[in-house]
C-alpha positions as CSV (number, residue, x, y, z in Angstrom):
1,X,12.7,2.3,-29.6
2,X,10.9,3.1,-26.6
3,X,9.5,0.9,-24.0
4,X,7.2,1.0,-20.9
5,X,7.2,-0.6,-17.5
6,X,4.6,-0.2,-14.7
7,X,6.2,0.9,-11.9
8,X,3.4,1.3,-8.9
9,X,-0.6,1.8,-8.6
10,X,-2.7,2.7,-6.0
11,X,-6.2,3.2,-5.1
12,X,-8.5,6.2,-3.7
13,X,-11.8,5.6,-2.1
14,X,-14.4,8.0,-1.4
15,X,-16.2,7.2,1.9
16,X,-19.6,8.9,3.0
17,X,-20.3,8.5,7.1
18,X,-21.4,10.3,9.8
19,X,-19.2,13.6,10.3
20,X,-17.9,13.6,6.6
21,X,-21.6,14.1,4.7
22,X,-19.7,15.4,1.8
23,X,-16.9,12.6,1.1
24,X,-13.6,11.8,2.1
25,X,-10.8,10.6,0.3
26,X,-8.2,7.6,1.7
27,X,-5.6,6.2,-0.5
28,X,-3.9,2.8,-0.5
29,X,-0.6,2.5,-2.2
30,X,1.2,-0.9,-3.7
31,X,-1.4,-2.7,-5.1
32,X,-1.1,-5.2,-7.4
33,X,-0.5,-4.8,-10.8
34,X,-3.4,-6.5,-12.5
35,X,-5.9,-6.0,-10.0
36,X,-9.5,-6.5,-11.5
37,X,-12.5,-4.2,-11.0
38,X,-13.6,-6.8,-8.5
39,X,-11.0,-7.2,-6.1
40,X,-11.7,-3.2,-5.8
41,X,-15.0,-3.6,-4.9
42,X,-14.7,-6.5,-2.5
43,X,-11.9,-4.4,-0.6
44,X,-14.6,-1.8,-0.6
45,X,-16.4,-4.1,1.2
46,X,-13.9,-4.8,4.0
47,X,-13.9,-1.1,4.4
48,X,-17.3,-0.6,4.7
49,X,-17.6,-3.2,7.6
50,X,-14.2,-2.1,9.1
51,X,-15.2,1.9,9.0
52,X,-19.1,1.7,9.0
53,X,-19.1,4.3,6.4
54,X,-20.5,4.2,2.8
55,X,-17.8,3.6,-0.3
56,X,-18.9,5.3,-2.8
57,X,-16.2,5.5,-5.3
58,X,-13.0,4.5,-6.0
59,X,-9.9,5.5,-8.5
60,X,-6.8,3.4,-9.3
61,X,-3.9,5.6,-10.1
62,X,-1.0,3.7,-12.3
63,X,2.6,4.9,-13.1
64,X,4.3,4.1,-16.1
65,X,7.6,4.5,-16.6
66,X,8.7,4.7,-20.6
67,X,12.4,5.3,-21.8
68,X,13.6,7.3,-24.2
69,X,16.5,6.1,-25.1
């Protein structure tokens, strides 16, 4: 039998400002495990006001690990 354990996520946000028109990416790694679709946006937030830039997206990456053994 198999089983599967979350091992990390992190987060990508795509920020639109002056100097990057098309889009930049910046990651943050170790978030929390269950982190809601709202937290995400409220740290989007913080960005905005900390960078002055536009948030326009953002991506949570998870990994899984499963054994197979």
């Amino acid at each position: 039998m198999s089983n599967r354990a979350w091992m990390k996520s992190n987060v990508t946000y795509t920020f639109v400002g002056e100097g990057h028109e098309k889009g930049v990416k910046h990651s943050f790694a170790h978030i929390a495990q269950n982190v809601s679709a709202d937290q995400i946006v409220d740290f989007a937030g913080v960005l905005k006001e900390l960078t002055g830039d536009r948030v326009i997206d953002a991506t949570i990456a998870t990994t899984d690990h499963v054994g197979v053994e």
